[in-house]
C-alpha positions as CSV (number, residue, x, y, z in Angstrom):
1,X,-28.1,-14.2,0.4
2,X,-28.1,-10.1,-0.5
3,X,-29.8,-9.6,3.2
4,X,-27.0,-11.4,5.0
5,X,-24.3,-10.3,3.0
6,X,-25.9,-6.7,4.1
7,X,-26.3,-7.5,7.9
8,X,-22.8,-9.3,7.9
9,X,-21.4,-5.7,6.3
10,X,-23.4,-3.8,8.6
11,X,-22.2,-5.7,12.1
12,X,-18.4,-5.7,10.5
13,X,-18.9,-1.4,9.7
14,X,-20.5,-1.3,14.0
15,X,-17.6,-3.2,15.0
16,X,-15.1,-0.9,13.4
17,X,-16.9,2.0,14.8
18,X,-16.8,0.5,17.7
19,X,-13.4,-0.5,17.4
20,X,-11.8,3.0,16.1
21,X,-14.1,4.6,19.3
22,X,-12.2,2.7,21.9
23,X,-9.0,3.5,19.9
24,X,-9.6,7.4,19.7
25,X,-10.8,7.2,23.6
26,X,-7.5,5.1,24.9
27,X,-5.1,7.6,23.0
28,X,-7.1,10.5,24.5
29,X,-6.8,9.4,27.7
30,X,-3.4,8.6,27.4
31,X,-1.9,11.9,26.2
32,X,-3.6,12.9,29.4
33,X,-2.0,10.8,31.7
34,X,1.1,12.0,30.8
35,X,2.5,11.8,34.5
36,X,1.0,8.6,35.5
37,X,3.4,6.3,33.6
38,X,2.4,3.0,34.2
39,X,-1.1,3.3,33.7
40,X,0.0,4.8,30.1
41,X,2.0,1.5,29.7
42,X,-1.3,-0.4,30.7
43,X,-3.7,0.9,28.9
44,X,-0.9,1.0,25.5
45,X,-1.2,-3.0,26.1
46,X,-4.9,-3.2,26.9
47,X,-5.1,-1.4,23.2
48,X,-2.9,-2.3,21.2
49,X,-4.5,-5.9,19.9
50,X,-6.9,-3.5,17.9
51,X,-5.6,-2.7,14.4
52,X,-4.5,-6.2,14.1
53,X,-8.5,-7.0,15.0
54,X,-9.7,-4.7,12.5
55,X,-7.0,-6.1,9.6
56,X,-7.6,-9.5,10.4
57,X,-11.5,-10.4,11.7
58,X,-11.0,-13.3,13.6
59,X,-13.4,-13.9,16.7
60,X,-10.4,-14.8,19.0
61,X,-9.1,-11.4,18.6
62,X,-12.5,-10.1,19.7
63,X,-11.9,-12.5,22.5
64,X,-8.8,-11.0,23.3
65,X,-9.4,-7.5,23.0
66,X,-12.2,-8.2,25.9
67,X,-9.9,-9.4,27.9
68,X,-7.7,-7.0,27.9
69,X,-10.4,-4.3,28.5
70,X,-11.3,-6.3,31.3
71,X,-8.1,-6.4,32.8
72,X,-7.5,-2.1,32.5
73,X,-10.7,-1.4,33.7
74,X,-10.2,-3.6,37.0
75,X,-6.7,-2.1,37.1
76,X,-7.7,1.4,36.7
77,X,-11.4,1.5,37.4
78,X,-10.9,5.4,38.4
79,X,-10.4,5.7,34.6
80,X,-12.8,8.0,33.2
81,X,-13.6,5.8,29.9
82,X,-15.2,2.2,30.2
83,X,-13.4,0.6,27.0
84,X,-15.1,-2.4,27.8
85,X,-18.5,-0.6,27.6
86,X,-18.0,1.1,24.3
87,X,-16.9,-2.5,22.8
88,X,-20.6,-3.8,23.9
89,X,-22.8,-1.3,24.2
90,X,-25.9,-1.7,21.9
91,X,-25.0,0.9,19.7
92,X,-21.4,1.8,18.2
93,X,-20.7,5.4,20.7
94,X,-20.5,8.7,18.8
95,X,-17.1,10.5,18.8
């Protein structure tokens, strides 16, 4: 019971990583796209599901924060940050 209550706790502390990542990286890249207005608008939608994910751990928000980072990155796939990567790459990215 200890050894899955210690996985469990580690995938929930990668997924927050992973989560605050994506987080830091959108609001990065949008103070940079200050002139490009919609795409600031876009990629404000594509992340803002994730402090509600983080708050509340339920697997249809994980469902619905992919889909959203789907939908940017074929939107904008000049953008210089994969979101959808980052949320499932093997490893949680480094900031």
């Amino acid at each position: 019971m200890q050894e899955r209550r210690n996985k469990g706790t580690s995938l929930r502390d990668e997924l927050d990583r992973r989560l605050l990542f994506i987080l830091h990286r959108g609001l990065v890249e949008a103070r940079n796209l200050s002139q490009l207005h919609m795409q600031i608008s876009e990629l404000a939608d594509a992340l803002e599901l994730i402090p509600s994910c983080l708050d509340r751990r339920q697997d249809a928000d994980l469902d619905a924060i992919r889909f959203s980072l789907t939908k940017y990155r074929e939107r904008f796939p000049e953008s210089p940050h994969d979101y959808l990567q980052y949320f499932e790459s093997e490893a949680p990215p480094a900031f």
